[in-house]
C-alpha positions as CSV (number, residue, x, y, z in Angstrom):
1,X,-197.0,-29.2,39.4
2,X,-200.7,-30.1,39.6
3,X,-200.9,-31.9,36.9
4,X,-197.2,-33.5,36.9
5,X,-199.3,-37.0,37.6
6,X,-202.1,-36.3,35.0
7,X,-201.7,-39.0,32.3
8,X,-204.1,-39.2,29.1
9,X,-206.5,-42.0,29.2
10,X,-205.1,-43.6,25.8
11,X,-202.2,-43.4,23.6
12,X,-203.5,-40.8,20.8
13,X,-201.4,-42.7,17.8
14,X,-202.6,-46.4,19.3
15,X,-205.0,-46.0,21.7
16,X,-203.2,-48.2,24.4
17,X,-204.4,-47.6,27.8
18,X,-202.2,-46.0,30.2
19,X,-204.1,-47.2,33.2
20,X,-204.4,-50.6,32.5
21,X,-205.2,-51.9,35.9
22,X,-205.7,-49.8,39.7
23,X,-202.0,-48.9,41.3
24,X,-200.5,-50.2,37.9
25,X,-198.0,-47.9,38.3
26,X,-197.0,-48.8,42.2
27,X,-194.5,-50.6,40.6
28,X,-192.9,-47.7,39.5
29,X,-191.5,-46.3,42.4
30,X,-188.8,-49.2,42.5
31,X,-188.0,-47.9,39.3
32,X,-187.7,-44.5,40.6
33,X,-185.5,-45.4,43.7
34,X,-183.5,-47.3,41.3
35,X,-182.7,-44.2,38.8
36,X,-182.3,-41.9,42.3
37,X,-179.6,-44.2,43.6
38,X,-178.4,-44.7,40.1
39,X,-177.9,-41.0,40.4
40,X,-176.7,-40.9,43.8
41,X,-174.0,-43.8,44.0
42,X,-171.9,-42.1,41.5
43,X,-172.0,-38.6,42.8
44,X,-170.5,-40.2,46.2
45,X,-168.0,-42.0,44.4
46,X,-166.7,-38.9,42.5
47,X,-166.9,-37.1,45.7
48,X,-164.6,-40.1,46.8
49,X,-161.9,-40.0,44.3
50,X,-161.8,-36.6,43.1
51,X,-163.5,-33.8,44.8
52,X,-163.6,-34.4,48.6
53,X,-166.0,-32.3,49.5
54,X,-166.8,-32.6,53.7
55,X,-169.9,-35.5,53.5
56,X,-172.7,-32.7,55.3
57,X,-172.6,-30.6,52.3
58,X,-172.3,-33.4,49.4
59,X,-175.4,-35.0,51.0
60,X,-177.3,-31.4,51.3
61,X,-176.0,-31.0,48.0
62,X,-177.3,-34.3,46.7
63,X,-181.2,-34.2,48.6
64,X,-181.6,-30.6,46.6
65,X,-180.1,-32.5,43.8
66,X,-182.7,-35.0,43.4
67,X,-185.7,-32.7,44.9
68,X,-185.0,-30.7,41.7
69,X,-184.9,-33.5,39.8
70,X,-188.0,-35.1,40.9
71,X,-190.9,-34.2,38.6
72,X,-188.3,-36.3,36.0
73,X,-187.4,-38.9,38.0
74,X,-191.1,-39.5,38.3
75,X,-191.7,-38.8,34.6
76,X,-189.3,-41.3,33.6
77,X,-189.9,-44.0,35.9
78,X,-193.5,-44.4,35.2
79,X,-192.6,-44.7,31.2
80,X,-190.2,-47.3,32.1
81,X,-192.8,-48.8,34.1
82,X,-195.2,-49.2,31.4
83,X,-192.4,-50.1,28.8
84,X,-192.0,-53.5,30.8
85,X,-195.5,-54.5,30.1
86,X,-196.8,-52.7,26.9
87,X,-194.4,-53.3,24.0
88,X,-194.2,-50.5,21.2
89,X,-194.2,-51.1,17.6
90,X,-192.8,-48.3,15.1
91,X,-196.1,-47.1,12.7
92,X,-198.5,-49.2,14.8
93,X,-201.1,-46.3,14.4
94,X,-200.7,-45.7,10.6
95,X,-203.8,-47.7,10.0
96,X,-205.8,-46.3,12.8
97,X,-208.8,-43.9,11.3
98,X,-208.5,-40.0,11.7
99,X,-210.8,-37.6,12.7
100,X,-212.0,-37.7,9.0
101,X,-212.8,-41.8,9.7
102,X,-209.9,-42.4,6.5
103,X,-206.9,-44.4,7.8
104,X,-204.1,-41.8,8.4
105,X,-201.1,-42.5,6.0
């Protein structure tokens, strides 16, 4: 859980930044309340229709839900994040040199 924020300082097959700016990734926790209630809406709504359980317990049941799944939440929402800004092109870093200075193939 320490390092659950840790990010490497550059892409290892590009060598894009993953900091680009300071609080670059603020943004991100719009995208991370957008996938909680993404998960959270249709919970209620099946508890709605189908399952009826009494609303104390489905929302108990939902805050553990989303404690649990926090460490991803975050995970994802900061590589979404960066996905609006840095596009990603398939074998970008096949002409990048190797350790060995040759181009990796």
């Amino acid at each position: 859980m320490k390092k659950l924020g840790e990010m490497p300082g550059n892409c290892p097959v590009c060598g894009q930044s993953f900091s680009p700016e300071p609080g670059f990734y603020f943004g991100a926790s719009y995208v991370s309340y957008a996938i909680t209630i993404a998960i959270m809406v249709p919970v209620f709504i099946l508890n709605y229709l189908v399952l009826h359980i009494p609303f104390d317990t489905l929302l108990f049941a939902i805050i553990g839900l989303i404690v649990l799944l926090a460490p991803i939440i975050y995970i994802l929402s900061r590589s979404i994040w960066i996905n609006f800004f840095v596009s990603y092109e398939e074998g970008a870093g096949k002409s990048l040199p190797t350790k060995e200075g040759k181009p990796s193939s």
